[in-house]
N, CA, C and O atoms as a GROMACS GRO file, in nm:
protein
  556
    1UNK      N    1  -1.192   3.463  -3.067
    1UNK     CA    2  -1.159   3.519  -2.939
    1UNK      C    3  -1.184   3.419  -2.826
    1UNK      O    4  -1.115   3.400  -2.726
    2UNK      N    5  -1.299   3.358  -2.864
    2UNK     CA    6  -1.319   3.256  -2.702
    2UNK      C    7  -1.215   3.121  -2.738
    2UNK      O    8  -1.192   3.041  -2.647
    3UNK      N    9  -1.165   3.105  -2.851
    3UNK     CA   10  -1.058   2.958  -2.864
    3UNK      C   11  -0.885   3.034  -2.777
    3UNK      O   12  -0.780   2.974  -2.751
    4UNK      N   13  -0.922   3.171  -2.756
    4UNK     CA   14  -0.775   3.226  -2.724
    4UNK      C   15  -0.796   3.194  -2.582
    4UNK      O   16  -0.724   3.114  -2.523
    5UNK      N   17  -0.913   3.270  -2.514
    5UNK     CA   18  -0.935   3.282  -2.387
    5UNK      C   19  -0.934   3.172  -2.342
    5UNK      O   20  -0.870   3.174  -2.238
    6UNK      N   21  -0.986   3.038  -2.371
    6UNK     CA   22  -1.005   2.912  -2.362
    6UNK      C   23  -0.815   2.876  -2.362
    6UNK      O   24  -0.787   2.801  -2.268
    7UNK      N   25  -0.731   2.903  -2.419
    7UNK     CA   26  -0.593   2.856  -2.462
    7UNK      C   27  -0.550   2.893  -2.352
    7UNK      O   28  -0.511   2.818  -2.263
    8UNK      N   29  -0.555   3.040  -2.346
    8UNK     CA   30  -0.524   3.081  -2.156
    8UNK      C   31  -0.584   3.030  -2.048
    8UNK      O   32  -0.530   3.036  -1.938
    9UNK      N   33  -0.665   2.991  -2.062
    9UNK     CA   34  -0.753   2.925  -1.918
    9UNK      C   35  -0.635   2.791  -1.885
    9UNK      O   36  -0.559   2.776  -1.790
   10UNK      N   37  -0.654   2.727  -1.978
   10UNK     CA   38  -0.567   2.585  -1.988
   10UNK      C   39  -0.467   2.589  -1.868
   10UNK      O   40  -0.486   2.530  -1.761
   11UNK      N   41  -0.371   2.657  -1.896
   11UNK     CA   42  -0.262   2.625  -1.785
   11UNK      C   43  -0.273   2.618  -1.698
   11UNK      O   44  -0.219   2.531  -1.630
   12UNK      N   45  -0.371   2.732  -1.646
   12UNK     CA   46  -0.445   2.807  -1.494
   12UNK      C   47  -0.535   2.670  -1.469
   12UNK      O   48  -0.545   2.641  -1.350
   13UNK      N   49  -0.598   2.586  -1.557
   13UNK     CA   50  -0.618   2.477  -1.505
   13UNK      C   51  -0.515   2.363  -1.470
   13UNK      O   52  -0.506   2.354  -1.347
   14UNK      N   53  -0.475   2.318  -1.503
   14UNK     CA   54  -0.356   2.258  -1.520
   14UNK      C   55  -0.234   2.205  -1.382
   14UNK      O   56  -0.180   2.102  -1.341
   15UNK      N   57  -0.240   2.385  -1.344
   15UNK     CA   58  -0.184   2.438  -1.236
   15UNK      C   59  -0.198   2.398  -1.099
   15UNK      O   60  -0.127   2.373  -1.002
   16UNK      N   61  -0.378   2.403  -1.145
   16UNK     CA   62  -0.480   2.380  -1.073
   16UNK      C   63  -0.475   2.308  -0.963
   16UNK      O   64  -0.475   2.326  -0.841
   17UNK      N   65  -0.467   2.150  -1.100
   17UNK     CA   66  -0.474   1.970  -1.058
   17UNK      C   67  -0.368   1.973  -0.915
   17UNK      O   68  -0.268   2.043  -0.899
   18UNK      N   69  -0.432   1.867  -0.813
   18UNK     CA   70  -0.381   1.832  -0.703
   18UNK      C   71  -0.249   1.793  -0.734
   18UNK      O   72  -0.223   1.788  -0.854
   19UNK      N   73  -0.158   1.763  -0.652
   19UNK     CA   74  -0.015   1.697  -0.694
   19UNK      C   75  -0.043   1.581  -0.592
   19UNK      O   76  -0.137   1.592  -0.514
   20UNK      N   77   0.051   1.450  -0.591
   20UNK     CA   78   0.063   1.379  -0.548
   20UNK      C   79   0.008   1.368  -0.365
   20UNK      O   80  -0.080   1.307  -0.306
   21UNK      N   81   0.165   1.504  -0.312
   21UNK     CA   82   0.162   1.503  -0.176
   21UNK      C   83   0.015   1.563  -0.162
   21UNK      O   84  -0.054   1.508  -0.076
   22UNK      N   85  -0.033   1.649  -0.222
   22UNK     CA   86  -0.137   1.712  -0.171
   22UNK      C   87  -0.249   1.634  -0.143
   22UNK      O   88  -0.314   1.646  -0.039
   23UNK      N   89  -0.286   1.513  -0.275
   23UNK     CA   90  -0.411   1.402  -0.236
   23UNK      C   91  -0.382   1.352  -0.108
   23UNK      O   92  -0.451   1.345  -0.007
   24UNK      N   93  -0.263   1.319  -0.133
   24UNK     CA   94  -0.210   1.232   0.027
   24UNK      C   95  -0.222   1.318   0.144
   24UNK      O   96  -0.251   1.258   0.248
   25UNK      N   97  -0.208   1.443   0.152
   25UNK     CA   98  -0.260   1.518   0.277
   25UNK      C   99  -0.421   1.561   0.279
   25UNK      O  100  -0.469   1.630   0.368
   26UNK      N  101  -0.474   1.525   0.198
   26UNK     CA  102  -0.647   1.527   0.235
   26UNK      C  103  -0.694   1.502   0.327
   26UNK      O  104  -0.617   1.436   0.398
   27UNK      N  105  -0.851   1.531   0.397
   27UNK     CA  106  -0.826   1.495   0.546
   27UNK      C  107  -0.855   1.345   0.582
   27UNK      O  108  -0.815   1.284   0.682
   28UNK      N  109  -0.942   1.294   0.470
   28UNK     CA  110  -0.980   1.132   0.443
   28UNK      C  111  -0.845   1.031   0.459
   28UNK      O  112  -0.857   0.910   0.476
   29UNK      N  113  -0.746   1.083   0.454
   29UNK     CA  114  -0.631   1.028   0.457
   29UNK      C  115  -0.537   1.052   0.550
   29UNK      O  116  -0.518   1.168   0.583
   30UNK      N  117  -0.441   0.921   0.625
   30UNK     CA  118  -0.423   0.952   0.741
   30UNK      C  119  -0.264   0.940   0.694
   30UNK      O  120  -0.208   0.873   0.607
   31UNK      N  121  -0.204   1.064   0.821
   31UNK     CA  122  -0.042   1.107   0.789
   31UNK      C  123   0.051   0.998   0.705
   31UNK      O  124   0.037   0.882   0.742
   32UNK      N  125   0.142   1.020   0.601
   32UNK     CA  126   0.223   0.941   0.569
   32UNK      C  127   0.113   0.845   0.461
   32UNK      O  128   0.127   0.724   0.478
   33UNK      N  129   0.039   0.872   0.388
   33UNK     CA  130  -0.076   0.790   0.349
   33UNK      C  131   0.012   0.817   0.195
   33UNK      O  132   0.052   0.925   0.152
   34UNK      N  133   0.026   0.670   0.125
   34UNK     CA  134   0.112   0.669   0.011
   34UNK      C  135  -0.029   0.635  -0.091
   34UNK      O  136  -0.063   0.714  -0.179
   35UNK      N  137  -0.101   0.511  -0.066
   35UNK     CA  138  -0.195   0.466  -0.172
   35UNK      C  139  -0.301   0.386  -0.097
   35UNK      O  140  -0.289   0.322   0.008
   36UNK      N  141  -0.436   0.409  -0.198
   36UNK     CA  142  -0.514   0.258  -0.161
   36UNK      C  143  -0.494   0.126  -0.212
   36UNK      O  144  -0.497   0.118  -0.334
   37UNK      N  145  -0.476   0.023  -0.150
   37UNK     CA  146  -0.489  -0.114  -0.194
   37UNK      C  147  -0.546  -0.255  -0.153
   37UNK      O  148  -0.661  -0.280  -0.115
   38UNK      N  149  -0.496  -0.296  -0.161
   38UNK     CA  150  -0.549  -0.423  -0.088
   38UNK      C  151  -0.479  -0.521   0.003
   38UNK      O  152  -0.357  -0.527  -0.015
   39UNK      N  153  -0.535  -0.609   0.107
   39UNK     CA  154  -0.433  -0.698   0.194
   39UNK      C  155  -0.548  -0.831   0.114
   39UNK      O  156  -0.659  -0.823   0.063
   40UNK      N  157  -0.460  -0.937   0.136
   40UNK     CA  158  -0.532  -1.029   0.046
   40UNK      C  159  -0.496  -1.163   0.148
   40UNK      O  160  -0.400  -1.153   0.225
   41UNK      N  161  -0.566  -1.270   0.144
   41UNK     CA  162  -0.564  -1.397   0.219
   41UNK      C  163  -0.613  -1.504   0.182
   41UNK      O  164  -0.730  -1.487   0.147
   42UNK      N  165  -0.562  -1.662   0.169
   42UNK     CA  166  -0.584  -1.731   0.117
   42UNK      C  167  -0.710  -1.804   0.228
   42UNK      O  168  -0.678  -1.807   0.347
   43UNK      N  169  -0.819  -1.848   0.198
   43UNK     CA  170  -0.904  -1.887   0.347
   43UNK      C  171  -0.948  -2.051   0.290
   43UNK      O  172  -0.928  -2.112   0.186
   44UNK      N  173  -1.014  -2.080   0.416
   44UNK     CA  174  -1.068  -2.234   0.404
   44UNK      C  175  -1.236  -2.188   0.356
   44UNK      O  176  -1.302  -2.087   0.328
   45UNK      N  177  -1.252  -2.338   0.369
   45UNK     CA  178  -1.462  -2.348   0.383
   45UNK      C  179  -1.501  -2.236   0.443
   45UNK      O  180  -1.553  -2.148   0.375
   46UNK      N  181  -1.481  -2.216   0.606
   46UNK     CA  182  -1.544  -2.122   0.711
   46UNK      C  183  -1.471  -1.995   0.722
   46UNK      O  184  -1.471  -1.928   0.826
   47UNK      N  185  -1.396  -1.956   0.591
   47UNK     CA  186  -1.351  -1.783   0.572
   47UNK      C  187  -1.209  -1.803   0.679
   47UNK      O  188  -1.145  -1.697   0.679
   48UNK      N  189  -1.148  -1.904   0.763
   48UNK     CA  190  -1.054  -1.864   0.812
   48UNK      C  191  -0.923  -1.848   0.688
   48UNK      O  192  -0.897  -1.931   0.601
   49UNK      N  193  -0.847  -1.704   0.715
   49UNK     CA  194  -0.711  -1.722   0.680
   49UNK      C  195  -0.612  -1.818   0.702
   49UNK      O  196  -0.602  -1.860   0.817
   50UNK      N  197  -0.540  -1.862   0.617
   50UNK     CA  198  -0.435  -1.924   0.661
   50UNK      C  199  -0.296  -1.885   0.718
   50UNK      O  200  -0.229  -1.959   0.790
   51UNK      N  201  -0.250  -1.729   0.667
   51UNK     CA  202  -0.170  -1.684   0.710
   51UNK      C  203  -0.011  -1.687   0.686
   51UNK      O  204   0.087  -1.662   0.757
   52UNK      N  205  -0.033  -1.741   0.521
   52UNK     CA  206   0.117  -1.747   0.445
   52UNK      C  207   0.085  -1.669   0.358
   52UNK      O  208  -0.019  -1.670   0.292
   53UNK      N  209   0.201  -1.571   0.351
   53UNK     CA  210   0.228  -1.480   0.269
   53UNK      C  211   0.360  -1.491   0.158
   53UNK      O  212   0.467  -1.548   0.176
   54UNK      N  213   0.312  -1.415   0.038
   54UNK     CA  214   0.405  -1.422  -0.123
   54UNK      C  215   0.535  -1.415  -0.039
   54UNK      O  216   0.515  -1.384   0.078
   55UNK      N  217   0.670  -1.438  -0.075
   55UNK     CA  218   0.774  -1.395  -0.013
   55UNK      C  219   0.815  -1.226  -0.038
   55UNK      O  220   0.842  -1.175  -0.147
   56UNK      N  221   0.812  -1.176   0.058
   56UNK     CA  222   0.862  -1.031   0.023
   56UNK      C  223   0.742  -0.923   0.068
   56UNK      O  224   0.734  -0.800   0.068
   57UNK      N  225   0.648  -1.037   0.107
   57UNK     CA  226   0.509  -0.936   0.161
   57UNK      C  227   0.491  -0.992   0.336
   57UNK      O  228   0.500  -1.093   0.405
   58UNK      N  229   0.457  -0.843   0.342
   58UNK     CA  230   0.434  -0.855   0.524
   58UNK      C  231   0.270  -0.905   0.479
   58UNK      O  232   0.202  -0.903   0.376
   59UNK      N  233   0.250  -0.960   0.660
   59UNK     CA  234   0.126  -1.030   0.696
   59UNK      C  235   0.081  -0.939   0.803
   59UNK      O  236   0.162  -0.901   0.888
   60UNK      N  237  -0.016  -0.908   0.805
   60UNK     CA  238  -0.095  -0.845   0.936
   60UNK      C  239  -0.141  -0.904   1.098
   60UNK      O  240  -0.234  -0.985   1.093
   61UNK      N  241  -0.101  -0.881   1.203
   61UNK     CA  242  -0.216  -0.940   1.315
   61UNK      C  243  -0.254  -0.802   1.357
   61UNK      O  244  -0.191  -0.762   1.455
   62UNK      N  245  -0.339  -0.721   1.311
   62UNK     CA  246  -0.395  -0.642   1.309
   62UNK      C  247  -0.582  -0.689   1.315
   62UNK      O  248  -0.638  -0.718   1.209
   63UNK      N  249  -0.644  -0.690   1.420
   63UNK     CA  250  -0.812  -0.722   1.386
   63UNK      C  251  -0.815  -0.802   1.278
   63UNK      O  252  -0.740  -0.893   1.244
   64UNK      N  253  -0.929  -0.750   1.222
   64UNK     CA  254  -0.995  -0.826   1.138
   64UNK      C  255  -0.865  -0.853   1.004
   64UNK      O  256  -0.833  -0.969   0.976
   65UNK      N  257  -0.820  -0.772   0.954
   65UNK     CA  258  -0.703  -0.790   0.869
   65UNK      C  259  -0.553  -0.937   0.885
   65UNK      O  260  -0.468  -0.988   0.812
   66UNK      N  261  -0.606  -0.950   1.046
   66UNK     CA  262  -0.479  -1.074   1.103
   66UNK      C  263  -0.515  -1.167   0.961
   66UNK      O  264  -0.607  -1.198   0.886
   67UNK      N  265  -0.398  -1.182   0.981
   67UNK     CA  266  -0.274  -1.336   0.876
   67UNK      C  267  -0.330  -1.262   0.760
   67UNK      O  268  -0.323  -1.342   0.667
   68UNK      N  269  -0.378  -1.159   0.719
   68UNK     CA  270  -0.414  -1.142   0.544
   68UNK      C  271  -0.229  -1.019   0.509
   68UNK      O  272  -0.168  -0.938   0.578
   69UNK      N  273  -0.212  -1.069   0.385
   69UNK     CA  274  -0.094  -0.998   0.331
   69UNK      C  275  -0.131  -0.840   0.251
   69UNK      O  276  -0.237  -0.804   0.199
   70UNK      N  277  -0.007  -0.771   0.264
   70UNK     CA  278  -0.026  -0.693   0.209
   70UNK      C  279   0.149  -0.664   0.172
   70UNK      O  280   0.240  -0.715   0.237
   71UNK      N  281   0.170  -0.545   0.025
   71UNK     CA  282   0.298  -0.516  -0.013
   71UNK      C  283   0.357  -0.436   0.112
   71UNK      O  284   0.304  -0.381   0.208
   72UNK      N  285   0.457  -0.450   0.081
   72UNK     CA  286   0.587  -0.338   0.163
   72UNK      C  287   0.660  -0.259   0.099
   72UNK      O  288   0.736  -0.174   0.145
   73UNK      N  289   0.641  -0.285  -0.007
   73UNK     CA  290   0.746  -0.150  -0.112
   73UNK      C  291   0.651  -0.159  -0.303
   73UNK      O  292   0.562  -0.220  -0.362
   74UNK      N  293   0.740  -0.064  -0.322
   74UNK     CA  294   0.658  -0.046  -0.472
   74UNK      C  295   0.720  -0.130  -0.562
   74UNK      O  296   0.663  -0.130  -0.671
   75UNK      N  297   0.846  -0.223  -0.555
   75UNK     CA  298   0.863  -0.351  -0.610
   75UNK      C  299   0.787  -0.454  -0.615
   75UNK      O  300   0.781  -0.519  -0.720
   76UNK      N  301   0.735  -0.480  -0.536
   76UNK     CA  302   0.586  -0.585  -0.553
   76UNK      C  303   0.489  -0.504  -0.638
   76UNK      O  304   0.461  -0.387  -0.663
   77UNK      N  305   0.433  -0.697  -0.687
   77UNK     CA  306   0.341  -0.650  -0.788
   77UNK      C  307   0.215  -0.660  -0.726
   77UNK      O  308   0.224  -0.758  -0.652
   78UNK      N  309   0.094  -0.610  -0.717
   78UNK     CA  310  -0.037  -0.599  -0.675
   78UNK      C  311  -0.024  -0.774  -0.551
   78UNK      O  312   0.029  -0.885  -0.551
   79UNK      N  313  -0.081  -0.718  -0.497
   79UNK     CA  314  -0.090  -0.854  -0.384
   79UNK      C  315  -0.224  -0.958  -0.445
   79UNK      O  316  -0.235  -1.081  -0.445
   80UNK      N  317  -0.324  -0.844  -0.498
   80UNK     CA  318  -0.450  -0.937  -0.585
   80UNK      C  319  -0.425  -0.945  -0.677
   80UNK      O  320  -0.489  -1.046  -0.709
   81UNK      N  321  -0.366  -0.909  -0.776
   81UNK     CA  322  -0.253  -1.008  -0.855
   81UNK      C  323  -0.199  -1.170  -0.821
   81UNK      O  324  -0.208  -1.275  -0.884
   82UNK      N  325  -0.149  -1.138  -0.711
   82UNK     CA  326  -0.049  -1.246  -0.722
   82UNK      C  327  -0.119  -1.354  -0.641
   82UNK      O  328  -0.088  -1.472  -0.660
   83UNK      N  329  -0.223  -1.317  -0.541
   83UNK     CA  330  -0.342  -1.442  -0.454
   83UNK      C  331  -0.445  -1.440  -0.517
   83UNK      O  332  -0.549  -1.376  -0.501
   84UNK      N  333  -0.419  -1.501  -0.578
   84UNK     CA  334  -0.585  -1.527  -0.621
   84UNK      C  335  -0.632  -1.678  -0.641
   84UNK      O  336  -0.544  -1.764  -0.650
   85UNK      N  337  -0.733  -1.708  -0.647
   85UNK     CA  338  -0.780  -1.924  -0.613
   85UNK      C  339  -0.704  -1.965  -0.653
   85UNK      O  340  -0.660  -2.064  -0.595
   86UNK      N  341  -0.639  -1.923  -0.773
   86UNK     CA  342  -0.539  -2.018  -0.859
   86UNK      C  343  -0.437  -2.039  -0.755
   86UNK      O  344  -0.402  -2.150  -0.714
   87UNK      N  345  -0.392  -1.929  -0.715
   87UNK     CA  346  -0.230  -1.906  -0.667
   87UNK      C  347  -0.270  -2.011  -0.479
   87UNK      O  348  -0.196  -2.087  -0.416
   88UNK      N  349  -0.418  -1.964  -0.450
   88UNK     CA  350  -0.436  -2.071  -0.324
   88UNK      C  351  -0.462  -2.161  -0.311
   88UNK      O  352  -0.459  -2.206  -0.196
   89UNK      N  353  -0.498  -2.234  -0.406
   89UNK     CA  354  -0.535  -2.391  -0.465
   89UNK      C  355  -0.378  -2.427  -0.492
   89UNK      O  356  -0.380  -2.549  -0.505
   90UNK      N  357  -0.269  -2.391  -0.503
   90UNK     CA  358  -0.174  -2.474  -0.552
   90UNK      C  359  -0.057  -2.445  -0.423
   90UNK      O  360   0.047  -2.511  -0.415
   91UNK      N  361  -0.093  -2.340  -0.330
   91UNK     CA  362  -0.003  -2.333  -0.215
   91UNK      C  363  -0.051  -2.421  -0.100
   91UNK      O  364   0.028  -2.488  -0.034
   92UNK      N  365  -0.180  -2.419  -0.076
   92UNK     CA  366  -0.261  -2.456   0.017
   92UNK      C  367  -0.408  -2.498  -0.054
   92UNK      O  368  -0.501  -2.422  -0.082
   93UNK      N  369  -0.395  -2.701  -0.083
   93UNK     CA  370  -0.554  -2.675  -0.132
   93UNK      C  371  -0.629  -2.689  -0.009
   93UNK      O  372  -0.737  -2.731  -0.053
   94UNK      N  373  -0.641  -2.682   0.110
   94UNK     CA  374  -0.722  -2.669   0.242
   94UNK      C  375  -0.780  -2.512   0.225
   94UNK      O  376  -0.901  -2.499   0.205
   95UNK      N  377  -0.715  -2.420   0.230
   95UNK     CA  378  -0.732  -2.282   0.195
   95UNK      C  379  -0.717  -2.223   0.041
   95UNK      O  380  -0.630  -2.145   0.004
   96UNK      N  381  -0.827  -2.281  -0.040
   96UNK     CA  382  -0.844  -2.236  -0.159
   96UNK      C  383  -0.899  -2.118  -0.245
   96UNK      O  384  -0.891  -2.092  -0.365
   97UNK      N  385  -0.969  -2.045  -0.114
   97UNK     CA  386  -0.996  -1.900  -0.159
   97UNK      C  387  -0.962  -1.803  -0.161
   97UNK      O  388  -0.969  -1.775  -0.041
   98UNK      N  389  -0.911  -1.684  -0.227
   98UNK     CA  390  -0.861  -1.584  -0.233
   98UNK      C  391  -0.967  -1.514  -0.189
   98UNK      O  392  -1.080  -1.534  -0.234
   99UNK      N  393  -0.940  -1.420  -0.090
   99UNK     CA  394  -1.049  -1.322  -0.030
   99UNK      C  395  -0.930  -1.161  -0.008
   99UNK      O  396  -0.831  -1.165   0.065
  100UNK      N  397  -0.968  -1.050  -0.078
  100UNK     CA  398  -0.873  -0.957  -0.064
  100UNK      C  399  -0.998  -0.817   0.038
  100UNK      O  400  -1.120  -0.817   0.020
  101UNK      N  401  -0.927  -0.721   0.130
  101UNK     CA  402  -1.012  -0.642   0.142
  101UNK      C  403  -0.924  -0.467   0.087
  101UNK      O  404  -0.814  -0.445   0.036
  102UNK      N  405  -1.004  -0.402   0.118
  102UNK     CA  406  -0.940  -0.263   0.077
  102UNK      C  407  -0.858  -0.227   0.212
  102UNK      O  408  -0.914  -0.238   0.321
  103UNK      N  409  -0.710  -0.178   0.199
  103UNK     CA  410  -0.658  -0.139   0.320
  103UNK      C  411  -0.598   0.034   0.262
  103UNK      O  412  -0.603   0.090   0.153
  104UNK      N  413  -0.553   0.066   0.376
  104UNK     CA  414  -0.465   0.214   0.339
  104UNK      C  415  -0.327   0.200   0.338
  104UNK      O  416  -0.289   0.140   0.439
  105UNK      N  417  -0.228   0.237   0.257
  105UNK     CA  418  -0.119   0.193   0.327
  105UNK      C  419  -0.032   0.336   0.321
  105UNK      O  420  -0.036   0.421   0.232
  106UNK      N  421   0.055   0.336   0.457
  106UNK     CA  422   0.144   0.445   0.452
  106UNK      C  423   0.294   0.440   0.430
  106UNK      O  424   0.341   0.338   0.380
  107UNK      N  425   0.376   0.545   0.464
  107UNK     CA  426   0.534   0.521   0.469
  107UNK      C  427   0.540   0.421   0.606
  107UNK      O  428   0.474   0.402   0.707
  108UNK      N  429   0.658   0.371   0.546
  108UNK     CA  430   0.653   0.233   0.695
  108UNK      C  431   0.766   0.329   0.721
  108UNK      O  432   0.757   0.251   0.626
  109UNK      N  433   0.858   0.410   0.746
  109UNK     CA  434   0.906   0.486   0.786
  109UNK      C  435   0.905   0.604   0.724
  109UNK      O  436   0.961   0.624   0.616
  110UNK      N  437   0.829   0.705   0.803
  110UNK     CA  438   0.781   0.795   0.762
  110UNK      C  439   0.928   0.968   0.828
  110UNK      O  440   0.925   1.083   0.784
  111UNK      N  441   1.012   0.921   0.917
  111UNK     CA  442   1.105   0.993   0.924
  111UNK      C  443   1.237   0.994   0.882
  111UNK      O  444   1.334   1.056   0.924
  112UNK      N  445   1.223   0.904   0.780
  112UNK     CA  446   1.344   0.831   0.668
  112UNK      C  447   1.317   0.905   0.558
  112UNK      O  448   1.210   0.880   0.502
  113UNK      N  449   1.391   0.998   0.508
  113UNK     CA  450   1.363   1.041   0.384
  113UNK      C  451   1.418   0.916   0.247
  113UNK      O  452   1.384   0.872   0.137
  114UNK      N  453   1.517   0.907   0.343
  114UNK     CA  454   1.608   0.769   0.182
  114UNK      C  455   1.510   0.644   0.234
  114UNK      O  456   1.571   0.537   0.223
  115UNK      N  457   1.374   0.627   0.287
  115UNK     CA  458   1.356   0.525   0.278
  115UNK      C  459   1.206   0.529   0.210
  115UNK      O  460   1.154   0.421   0.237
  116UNK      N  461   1.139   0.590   0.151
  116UNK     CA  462   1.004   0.656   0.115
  116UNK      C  463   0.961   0.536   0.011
  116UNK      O  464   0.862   0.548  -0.060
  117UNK      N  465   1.038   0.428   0.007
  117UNK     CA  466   1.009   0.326  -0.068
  117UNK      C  467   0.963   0.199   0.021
  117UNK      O  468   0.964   0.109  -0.063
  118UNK      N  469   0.942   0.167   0.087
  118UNK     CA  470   0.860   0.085   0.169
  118UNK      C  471   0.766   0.116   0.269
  118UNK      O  472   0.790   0.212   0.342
  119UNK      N  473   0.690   0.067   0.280
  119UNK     CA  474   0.519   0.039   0.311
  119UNK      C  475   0.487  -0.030   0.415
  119UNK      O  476   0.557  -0.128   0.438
  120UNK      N  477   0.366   0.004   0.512
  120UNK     CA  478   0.326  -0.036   0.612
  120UNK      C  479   0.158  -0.020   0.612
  120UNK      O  480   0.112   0.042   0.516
  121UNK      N  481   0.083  -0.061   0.692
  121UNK     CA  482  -0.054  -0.038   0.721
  121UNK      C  483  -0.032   0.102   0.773
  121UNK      O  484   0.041   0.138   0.865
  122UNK      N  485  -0.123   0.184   0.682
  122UNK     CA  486  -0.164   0.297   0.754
  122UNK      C  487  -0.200   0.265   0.951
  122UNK      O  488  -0.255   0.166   1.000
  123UNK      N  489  -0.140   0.403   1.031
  123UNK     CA  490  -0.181   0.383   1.165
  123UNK      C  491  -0.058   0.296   1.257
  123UNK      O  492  -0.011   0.328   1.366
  124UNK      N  493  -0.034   0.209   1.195
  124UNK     CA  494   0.134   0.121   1.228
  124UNK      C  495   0.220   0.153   1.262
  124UNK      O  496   0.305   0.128   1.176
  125UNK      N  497   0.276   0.217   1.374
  125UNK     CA  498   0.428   0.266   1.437
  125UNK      C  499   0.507   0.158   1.449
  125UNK      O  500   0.482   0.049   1.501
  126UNK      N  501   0.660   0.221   1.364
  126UNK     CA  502   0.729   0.125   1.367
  126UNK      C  503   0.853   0.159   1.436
  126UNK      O  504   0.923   0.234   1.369
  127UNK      N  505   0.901   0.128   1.546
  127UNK     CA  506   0.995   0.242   1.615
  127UNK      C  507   1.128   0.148   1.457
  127UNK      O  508   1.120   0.040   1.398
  128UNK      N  509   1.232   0.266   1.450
  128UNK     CA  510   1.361   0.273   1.382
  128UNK      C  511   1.494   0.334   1.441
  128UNK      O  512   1.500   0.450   1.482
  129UNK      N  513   1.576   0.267   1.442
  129UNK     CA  514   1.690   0.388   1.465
  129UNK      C  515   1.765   0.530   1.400
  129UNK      O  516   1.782   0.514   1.280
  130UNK      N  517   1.796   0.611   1.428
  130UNK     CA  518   1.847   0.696   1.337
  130UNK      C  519   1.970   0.647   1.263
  130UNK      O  520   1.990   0.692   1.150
  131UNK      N  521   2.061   0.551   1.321
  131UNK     CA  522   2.113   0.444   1.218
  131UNK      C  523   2.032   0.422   1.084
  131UNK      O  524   2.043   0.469   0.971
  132UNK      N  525   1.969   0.357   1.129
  132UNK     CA  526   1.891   0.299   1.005
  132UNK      C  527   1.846   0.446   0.885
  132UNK      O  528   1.870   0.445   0.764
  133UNK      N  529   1.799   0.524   0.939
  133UNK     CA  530   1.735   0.657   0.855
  133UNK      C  531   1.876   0.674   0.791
  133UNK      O  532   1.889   0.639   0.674
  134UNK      N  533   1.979   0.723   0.854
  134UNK     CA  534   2.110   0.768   0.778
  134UNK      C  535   2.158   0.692   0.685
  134UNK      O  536   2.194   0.726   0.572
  135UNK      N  537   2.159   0.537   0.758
  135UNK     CA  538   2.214   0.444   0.656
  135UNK      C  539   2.166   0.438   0.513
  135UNK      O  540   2.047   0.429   0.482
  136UNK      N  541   2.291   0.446   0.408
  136UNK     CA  542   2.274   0.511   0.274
  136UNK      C  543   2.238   0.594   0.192
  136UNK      O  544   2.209   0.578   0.074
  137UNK      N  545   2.238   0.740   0.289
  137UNK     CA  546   2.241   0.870   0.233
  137UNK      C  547   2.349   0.900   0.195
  137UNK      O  548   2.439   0.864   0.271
  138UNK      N  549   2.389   0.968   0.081
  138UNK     CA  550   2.498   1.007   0.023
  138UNK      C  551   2.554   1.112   0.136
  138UNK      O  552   2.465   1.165   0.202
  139UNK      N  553   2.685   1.150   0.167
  139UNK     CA  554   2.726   1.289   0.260
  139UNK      C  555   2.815   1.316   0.182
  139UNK      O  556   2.886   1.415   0.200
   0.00000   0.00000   0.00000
């Protein structure tokens, strides 16, 4: 009897589990909040960034985050992946350290439904046209 009741519980758990949008609307998390990751930067001796980024990744002048990279869409592969000493020793040996921090990142257009595939720093307004939102929706 309790392996049945237990069989029924299951789904009702199941059911339960958060979904995607819902983590992302938690209150720890700010509107349009897709994932956590990282912005990453190649630096010298004295921690300065250098401020070249993978091709295909935006760079920040945002505070403390200025010249460090981070992705723009879910086609890129991890940004600390791809900077790391190795990858800054052979772009820049002046700036040979890979230094990554934790950032938030959101929809970089968040009133684009056909565009929910590229990425911005959480907090980042990006004005767009409604051109742009329409452009390549099926009608």
């Amino acid at each position: 009897m309790k392996f049945l009741i237990t069989l029924l519980a299951l789904p009702a758990a199941v059911l339960a589990a958060p979904t995607p949008n819902e983590v992302a609307a938690r209150d720890d998390n700010p509107p349009g909040f897709v994932f956590d990751t990282f912005a990453c930067a190649c630096t010298n001796a004295a921690g300065k960034p250098d401020g070249s980024c993978p091709y295909g990744d935006s760079k920040s002048d945002i505070g403390e985050l200025s010249h460090f990279c981070f992705i723009t869409s879910h086609w890129s592969k991890p940004i600390e992946q791809v900077m790391t000493s190795a990858y800054c020793k052979q772009q820049n040996p002046a700036y040979p350290t890979a230094v990554c921090k934790p950032i938030k990142l959101c929809l970089r257009y968040p009133q684009c439904t056909n565009h929910n595939d590229l990425y911005n720093l959480c907090g980042y307004k990006e004005e767009i046209s409604e051109f742009y939102c329409d452009h390549g929706k099926q009608h």
